[in-house]
LOZA-513034 format. One record per residue (C-alpha): residue number from 1; residue in one letter; x, y, z. Coordinates in pm, whole numbers, plus 50000, padded with zeros to 5 digits. Each point is the difference from the previous one (the first is absolute). Layout:
BEGIN
+-----+------+-------+-------+-------+
! pos ! code !    c1 !    c2 !    c3 !
+-----+------+-------+-------+-------+
! NUM !    A !     X !     Y !     Z !
...
+-----+------+-------+-------+-------+
***
This chain:
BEGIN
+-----+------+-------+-------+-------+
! pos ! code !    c1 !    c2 !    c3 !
+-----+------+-------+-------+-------+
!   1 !    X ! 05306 ! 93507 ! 17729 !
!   2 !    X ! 49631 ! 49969 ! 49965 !
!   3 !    X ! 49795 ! 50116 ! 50297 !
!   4 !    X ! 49753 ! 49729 ! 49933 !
!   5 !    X ! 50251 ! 49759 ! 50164 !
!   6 !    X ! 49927 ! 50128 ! 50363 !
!   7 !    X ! 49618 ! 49978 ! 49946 !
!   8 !    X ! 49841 ! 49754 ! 50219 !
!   9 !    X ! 49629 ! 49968 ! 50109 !
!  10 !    X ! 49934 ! 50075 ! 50383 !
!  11 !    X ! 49617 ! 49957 ! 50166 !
!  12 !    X ! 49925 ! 50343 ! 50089 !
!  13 !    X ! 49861 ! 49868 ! 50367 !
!  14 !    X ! 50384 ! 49957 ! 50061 !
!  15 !    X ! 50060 ! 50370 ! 50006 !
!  16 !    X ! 50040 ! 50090 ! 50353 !
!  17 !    X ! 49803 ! 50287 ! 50081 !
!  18 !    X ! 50097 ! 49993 ! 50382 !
!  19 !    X ! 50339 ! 49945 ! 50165 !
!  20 !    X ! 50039 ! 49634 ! 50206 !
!  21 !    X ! 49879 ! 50016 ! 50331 !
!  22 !    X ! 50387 ! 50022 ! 50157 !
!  23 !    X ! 50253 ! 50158 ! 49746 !
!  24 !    X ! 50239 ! 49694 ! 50057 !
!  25 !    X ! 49738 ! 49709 ! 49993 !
!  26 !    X ! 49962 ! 50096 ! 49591 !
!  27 !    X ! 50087 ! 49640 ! 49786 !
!  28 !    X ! 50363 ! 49984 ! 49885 !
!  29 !    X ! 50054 ! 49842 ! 49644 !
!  30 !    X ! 50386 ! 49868 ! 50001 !
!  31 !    X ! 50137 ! 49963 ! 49680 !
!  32 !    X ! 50359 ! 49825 ! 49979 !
!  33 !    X ! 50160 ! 50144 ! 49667 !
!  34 !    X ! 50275 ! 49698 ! 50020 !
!  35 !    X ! 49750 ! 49694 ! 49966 !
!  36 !    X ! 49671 ! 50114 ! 49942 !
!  37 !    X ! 49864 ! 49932 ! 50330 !
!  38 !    X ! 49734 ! 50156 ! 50199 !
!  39 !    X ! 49879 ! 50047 ! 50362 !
!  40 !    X ! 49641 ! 50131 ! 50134 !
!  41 !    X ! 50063 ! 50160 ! 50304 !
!  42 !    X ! 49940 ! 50292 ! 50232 !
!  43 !    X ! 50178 ! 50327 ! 50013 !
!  44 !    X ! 50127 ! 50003 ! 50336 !
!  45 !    X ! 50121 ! 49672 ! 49886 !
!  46 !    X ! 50236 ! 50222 ! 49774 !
!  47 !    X ! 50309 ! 49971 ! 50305 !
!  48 !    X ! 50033 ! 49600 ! 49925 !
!  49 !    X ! 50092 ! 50110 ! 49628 !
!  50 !    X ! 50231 ! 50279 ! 50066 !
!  51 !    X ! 50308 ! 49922 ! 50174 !
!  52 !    X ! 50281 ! 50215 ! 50241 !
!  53 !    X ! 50222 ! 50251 ! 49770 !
!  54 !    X ! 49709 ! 50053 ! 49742 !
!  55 !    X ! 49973 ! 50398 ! 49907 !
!  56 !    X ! 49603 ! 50066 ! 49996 !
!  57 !    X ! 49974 ! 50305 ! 49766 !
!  58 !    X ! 49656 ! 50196 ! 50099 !
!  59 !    X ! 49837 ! 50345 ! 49838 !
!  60 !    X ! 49920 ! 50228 ! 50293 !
!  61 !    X ! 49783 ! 50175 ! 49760 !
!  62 !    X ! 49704 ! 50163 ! 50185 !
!  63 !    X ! 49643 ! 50027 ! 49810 !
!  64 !    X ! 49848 ! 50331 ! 50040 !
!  65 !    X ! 49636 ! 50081 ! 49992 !
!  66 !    X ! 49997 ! 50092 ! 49661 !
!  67 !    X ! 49709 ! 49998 ! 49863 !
!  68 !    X ! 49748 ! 50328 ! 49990 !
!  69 !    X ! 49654 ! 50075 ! 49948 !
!  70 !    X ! 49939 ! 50347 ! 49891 !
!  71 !    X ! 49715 ! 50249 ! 49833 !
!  72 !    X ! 50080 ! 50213 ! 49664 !
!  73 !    X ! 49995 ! 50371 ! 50114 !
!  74 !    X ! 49788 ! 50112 ! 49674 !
!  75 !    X ! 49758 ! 49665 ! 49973 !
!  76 !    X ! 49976 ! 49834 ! 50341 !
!  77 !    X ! 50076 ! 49710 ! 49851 !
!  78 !    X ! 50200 ! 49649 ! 50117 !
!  79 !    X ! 50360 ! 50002 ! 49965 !
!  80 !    X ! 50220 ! 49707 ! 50106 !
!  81 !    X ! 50381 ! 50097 ! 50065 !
!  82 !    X ! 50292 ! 49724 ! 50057 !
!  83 !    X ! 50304 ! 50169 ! 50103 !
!  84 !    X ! 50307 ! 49890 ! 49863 !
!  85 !    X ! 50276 ! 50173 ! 50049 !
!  86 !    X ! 50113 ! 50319 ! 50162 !
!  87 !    X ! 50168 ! 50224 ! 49721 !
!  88 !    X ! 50203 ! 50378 ! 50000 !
!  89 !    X ! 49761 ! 50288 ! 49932 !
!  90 !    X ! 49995 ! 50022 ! 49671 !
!  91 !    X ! 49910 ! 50324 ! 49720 !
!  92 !    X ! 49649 ! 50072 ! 50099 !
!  93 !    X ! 49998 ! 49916 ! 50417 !
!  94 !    X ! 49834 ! 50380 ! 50100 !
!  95 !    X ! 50206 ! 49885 ! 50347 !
!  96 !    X ! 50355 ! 49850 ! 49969 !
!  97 !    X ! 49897 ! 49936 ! 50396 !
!  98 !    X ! 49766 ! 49784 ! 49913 !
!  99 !    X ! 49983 ! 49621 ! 49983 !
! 100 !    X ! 50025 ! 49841 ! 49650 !
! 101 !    X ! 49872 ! 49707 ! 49870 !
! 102 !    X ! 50013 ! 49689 ! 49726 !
! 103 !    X ! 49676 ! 49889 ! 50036 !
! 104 !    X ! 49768 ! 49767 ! 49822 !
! 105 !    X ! 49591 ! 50090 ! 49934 !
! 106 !    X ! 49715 ! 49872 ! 49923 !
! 107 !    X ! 49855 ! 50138 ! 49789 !
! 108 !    X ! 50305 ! 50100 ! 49843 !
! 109 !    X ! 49846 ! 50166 ! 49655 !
! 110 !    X ! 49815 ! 50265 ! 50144 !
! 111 !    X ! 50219 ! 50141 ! 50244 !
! 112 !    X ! 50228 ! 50275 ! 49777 !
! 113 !    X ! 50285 ! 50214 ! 50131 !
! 114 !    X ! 49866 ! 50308 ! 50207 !
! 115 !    X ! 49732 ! 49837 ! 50185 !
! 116 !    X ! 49924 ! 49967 ! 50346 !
! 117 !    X ! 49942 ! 49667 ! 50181 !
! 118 !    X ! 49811 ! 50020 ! 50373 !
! 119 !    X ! 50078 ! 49785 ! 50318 !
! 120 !    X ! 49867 ! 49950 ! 50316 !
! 121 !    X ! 49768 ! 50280 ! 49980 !
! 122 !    X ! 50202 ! 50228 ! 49789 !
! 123 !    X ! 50272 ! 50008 ! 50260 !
! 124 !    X ! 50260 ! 49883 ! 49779 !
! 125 !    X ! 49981 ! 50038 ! 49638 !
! 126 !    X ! 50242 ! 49920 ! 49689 !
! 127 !    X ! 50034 ! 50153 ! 49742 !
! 128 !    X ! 50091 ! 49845 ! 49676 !
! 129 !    X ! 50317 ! 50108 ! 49806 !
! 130 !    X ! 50081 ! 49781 ! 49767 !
! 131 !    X ! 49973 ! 49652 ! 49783 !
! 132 !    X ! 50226 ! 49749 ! 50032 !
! 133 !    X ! 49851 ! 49645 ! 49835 !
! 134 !    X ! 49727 ! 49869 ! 49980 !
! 135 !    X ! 49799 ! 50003 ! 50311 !
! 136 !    X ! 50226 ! 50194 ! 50148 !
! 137 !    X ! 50052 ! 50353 ! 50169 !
! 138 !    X ! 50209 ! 50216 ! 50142 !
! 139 !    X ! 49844 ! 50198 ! 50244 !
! 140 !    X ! 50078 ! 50249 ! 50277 !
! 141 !    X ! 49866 ! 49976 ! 50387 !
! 142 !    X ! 49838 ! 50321 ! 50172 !
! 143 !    X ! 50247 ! 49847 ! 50284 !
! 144 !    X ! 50372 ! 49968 ! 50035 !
! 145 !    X ! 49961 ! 49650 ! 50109 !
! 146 !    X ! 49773 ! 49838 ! 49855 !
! 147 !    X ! 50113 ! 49661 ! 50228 !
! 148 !    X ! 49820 ! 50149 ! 50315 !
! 149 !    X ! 49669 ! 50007 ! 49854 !
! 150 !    X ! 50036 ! 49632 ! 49868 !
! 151 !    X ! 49919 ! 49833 ! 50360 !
! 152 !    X ! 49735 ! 50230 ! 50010 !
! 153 !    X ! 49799 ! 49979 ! 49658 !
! 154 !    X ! 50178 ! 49716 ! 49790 !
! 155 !    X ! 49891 ! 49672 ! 49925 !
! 156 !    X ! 50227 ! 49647 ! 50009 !
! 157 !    X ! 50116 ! 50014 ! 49667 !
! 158 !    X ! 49908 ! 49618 ! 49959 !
! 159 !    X ! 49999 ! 49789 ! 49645 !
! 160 !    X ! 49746 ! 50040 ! 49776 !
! 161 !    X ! 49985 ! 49644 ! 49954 !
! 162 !    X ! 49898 ! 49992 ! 50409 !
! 163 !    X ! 49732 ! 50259 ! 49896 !
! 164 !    X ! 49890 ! 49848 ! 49734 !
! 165 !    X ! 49942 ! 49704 ! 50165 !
! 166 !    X ! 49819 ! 50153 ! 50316 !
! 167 !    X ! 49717 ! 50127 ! 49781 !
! 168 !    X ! 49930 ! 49723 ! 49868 !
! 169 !    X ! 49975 ! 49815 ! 50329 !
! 170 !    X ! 49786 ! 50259 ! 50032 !
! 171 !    X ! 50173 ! 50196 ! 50289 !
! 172 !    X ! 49843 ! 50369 ! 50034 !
! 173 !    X ! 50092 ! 50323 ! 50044 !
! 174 !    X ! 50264 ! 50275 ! 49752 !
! 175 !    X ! 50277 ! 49919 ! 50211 !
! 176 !    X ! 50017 ! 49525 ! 50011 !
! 177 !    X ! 50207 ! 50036 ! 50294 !
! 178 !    X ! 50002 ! 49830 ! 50281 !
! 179 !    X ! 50173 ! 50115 ! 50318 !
! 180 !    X ! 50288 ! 49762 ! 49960 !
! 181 !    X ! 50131 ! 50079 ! 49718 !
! 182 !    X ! 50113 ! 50348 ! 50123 !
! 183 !    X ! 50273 ! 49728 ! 50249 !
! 184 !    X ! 50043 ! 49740 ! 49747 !
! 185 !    X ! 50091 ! 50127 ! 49707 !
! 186 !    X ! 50267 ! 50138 ! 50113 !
! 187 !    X ! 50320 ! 49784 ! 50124 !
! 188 !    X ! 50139 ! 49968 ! 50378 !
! 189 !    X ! 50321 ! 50192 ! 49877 !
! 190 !    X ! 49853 ! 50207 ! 49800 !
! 191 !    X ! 50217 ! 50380 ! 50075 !
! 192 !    X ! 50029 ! 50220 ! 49697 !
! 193 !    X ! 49639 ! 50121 ! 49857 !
! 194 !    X ! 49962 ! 50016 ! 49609 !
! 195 !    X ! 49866 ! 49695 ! 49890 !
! 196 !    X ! 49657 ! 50022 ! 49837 !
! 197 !    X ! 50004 ! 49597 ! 50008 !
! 198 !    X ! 50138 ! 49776 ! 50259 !
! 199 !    X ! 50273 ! 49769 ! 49961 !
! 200 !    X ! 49791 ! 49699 ! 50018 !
! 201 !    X ! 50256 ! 49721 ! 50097 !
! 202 !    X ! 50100 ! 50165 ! 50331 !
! 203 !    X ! 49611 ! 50037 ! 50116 !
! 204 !    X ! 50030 ! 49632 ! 50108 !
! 205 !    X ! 50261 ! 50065 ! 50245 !
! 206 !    X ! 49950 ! 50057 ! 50391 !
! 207 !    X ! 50209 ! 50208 ! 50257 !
! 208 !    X ! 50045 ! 49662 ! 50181 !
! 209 !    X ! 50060 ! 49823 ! 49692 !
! 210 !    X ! 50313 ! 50225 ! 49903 !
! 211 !    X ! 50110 ! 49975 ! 50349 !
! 212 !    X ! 50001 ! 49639 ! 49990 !
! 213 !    X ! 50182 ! 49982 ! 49663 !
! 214 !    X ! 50292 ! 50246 ! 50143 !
! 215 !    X ! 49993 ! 49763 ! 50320 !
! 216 !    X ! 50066 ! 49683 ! 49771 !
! 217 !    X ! 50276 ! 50245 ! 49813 !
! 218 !    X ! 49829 ! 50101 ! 49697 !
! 219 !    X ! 50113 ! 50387 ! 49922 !
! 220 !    X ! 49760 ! 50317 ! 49906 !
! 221 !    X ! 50116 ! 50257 ! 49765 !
! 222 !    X ! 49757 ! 50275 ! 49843 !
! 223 !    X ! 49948 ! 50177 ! 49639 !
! 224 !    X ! 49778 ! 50253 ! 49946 !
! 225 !    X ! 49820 ! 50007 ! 49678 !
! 226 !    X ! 49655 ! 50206 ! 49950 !
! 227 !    X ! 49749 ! 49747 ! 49847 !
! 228 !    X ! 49832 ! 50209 ! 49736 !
! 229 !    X ! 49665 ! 49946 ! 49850 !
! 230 !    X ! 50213 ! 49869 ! 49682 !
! 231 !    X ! 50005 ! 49692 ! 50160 !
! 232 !    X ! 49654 ! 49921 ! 49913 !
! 233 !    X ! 50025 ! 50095 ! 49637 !
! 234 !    X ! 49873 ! 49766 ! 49754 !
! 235 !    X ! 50244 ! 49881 ! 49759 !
! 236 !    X ! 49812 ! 50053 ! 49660 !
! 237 !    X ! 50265 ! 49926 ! 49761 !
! 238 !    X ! 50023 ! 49664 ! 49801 !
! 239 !    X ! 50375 ! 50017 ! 50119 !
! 240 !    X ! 50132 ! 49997 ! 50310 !
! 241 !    X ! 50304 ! 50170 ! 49905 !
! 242 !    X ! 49799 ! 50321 ! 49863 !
! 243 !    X ! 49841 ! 50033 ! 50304 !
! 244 !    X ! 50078 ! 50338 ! 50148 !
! 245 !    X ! 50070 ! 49962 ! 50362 !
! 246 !    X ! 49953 ! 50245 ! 50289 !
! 247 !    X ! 50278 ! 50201 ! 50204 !
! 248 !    X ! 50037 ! 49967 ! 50336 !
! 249 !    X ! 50228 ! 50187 ! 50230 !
! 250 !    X ! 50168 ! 49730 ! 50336 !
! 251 !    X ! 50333 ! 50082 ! 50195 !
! 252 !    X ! 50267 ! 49739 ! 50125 !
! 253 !    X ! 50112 ! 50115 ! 50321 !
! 254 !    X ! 50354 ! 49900 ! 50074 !
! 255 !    X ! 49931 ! 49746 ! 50282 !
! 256 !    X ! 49794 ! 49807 ! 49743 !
! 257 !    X ! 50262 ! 50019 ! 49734 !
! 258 !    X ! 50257 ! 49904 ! 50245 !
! 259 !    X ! 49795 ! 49714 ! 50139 !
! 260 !    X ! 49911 ! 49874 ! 49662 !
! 261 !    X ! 50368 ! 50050 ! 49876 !
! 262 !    X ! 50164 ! 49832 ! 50311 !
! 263 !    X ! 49748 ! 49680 ! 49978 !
! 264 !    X ! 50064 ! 49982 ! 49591 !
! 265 !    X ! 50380 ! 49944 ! 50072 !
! 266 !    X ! 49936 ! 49740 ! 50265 !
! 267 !    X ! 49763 ! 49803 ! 49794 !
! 268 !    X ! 49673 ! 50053 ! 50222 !
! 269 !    X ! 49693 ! 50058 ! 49801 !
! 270 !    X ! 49773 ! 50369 ! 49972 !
! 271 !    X ! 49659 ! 49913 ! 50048 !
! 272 !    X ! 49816 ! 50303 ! 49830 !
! 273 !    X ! 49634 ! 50029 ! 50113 !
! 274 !    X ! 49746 ! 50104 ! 49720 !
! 275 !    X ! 50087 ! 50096 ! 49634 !
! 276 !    X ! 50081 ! 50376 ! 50093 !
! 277 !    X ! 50284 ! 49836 ! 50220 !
! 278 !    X ! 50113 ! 49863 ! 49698 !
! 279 !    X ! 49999 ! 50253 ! 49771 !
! 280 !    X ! 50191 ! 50197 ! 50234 !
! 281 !    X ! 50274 ! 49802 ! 50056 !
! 282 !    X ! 50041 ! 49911 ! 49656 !
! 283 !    X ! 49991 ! 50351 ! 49868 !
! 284 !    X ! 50257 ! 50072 ! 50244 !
! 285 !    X ! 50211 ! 49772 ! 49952 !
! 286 !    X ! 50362 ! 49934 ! 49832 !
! 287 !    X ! 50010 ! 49729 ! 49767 !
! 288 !    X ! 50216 ! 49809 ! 50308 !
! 289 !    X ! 49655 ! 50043 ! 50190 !
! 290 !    X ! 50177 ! 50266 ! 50227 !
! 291 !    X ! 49785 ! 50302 ! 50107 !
! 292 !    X ! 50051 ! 50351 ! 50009 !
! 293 !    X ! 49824 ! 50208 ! 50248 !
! 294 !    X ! 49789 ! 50296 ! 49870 !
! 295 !    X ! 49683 ! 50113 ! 49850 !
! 296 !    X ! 49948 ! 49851 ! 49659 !
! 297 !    X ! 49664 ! 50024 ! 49780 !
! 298 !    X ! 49911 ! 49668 ! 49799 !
! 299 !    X ! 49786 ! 49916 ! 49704 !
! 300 !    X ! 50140 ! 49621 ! 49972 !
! 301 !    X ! 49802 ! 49788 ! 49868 !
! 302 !    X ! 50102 ! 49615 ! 50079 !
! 303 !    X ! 49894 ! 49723 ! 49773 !
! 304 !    X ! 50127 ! 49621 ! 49966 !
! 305 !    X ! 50325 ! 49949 ! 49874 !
! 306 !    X ! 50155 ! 50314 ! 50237 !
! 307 !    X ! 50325 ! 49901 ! 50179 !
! 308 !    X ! 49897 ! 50103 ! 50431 !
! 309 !    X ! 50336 ! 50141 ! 50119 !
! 310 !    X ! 49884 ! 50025 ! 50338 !
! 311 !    X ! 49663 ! 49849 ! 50127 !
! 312 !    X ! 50025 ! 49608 ! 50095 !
! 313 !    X ! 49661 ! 49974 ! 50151 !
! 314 !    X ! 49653 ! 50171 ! 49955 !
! 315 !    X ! 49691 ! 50077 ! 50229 !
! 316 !    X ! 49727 ! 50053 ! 49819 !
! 317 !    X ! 49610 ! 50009 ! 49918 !
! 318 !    X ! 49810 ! 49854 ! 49759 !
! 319 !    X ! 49951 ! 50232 ! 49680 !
! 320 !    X ! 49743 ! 50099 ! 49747 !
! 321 !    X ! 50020 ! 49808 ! 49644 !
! 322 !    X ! 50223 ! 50219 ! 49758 !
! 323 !    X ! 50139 ! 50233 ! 50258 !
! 324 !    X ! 50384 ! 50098 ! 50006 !
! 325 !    X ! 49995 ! 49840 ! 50328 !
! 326 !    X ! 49903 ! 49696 ! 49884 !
! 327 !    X ! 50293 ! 50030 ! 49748 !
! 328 !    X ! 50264 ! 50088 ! 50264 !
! 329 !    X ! 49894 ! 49664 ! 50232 !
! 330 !    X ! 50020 ! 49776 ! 49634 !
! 331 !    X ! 50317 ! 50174 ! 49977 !
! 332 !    X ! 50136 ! 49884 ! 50303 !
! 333 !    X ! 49875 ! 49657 ! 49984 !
! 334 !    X ! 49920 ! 49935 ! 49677 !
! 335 !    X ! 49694 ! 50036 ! 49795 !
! 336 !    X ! 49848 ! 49656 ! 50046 !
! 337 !    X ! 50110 ! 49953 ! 50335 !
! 338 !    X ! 49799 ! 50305 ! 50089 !
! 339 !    X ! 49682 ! 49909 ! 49843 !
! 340 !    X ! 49995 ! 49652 ! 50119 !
! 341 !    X ! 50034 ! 50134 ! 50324 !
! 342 !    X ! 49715 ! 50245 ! 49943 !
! 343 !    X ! 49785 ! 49698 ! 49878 !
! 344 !    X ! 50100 ! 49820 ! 50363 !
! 345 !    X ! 49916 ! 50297 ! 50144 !
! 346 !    X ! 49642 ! 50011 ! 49829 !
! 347 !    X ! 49950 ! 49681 ! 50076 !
! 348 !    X ! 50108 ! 50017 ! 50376 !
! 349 !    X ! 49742 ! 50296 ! 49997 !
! 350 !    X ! 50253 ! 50273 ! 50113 !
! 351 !    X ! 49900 ! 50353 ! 50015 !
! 352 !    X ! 50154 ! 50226 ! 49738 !
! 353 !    X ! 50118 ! 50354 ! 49944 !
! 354 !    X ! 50068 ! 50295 ! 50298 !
! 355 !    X ! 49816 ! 49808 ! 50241 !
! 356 !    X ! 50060 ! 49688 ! 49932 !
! 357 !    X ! 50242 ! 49690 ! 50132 !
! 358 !    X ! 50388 ! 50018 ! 49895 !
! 359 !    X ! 50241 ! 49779 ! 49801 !
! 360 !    X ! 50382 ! 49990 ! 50124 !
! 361 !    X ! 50239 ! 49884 ! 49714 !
! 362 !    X ! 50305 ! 49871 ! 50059 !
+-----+------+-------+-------+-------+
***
């Protein structure tokens, strides 16, 4: 399937570089998959679309401040470092004690195994062991957790699409953040830290907004899945197919699986919430759409014509042209339906990407 068919042409002043004013007063697209139809509302207006015995699937992922700015030992100079993922010492560590490290740099060509990286003031340094891809390092921490110096010296690890887009409204300063983003990019329910990108879908949702919806009968259920910084790959083949997608590690605990697998055999509808919902719960589960509990790893990539064994409704943002995202949501709803809803969307002026308004499919 050519990736040319989920190209469309978005004004770049529709890239929201700031969350809404109130997380649930973002604009809610509602797409009916049945008949075509769609609804302009707001997203506290979500409640009047959901109804009592609905299973709302969320990712309690947790963003962490991932991003570092460091000083080569040997040449003073800039080094950027975007940690990915927390690995086992490997051959190399000089302290199996010590904290290791996936971690992605900029710039990535001249940093070689055996040197030294510099942070806050040379109090915590890494040391690089080895190459994994490109852009990529593994490096070990002078620390044995690196986590507790994160609130301390890291950076909101936010899209470089939102950075990009900051310059050139000509915001100043290294860092382009302002204090709110440290509180809103980052979900209400947000408990397990390892994400290096939110979960957009669920940013839109309120304490009092859940509350309400469990009120009116709606039922909560959790997966954890680690956004990695995968998710903003480019897809640079001509092919979707040969597109090589990232892994990701998420856990079904076994009150979600039961929920899920108790509302499945009743014939009351899971409402995941974002696409990392959805891969979840469709990695996980049986062709029946019955889920296991456990801690899985997934690579799927989800593209039109895929059977959905499990998922009967989506929360979701608006995504960038030619993005596996955009393929999953033209999955679920169909290709055309998708884009015409996209052009709606334009045309209503909604705000796209992390930041920007929501689209509920049913």
């Amino acid at each position: 399937m050519r990736v040319g068919l989920f190209d469309y042409h978005l004004p770049r002043e529709l890239i929201a570089v700031e969350p809404a004013v109130r997380r649930d007063h973002s604009r809610l697209l509602v797409l009916h998959r049945a008949d075509g139809r769609i609804e302009h509302r707001r997203f506290d207006d979500i409640s009047g679309c959901l109804r009592a015995g609905d299973v709302l699937v969320l990712n309690d992922s947790r963003v962490i401040r991932a991003r570092l700015h460091g000083k080569r030992l040997d040449t003073g100079g800039s080094v950027e470092f975007l940690l990915l993922e927390r690995v086992a010492p490997a051959a190399g560590a000089t302290d199996r004690a010590n904290d290791v490290w996936r971690v992605m740099c900029r710039p990535a060509r001249k940093l070689k195994p055996g040197e030294i990286v510099c942070f806050a003031n040379k109090r915590l340094q890494a040391h690089i062991l080895h190459y994994r891809s490109q852009g990529e390092r593994e490096a070990e921490f002078s620390a044995p957790d690196v986590m507790t110096w994160l609130d301390k010296i890291g950076e909101v690890p936010l899209p470089p699409y939102i950075i990009q887009r900051r310059r050139e409204l000509g915001w100043g300063g290294r860092r382009l953040e302002v204090p709110a983003d440290a509180e809103r990019y980052q979900t209400v329910y947000a408990r397990e830290p390892g994400s290096v990108a939110a979960p957009t879908a669920g940013l839109h949702f309120t304490p009092e907004l859940l509350g309400r919806l469990s009120a009116a009968g709606v039922q909560s259920a959790t997966v954890t899945l680690h956004v990695g910084a995968g998710t903003f790959k480019p897809v640079e083949t001509r092919e979707a197919e040969d597109h090589v997608m990232h892994t990701e590690r998420f856990a079904i605990p076994p009150e979600t699986a039961a929920a899920v697998n108790t509302a499945r055999c009743e014939g009351r509808r899971i409402v995941a919430v974002g696409t990392t919902a959805v891969r979840s719960l469709e990695t996980a589960a049986s062709p029946e759409g019955m889920l296991h509990e456990g801690q899985y790893e997934t690579s799927i990539m989800i593209l039109p014509g895929c059977r959905f064994r499990c998922v009967d409704a989506l929360v979701t943002n608006f995504h960038l042209p030619r993005s596996t995202l955009l393929m999953l949501v033209s999955a679920f709803a169909g290709r055309e339906l998708i884009l015409r809803a996209y052009e709606e969307a334009i045309a209503q002026r909604y705000r796209f990407f992390s930041y920007g308004d929501a689209m509920l499919i049913l």
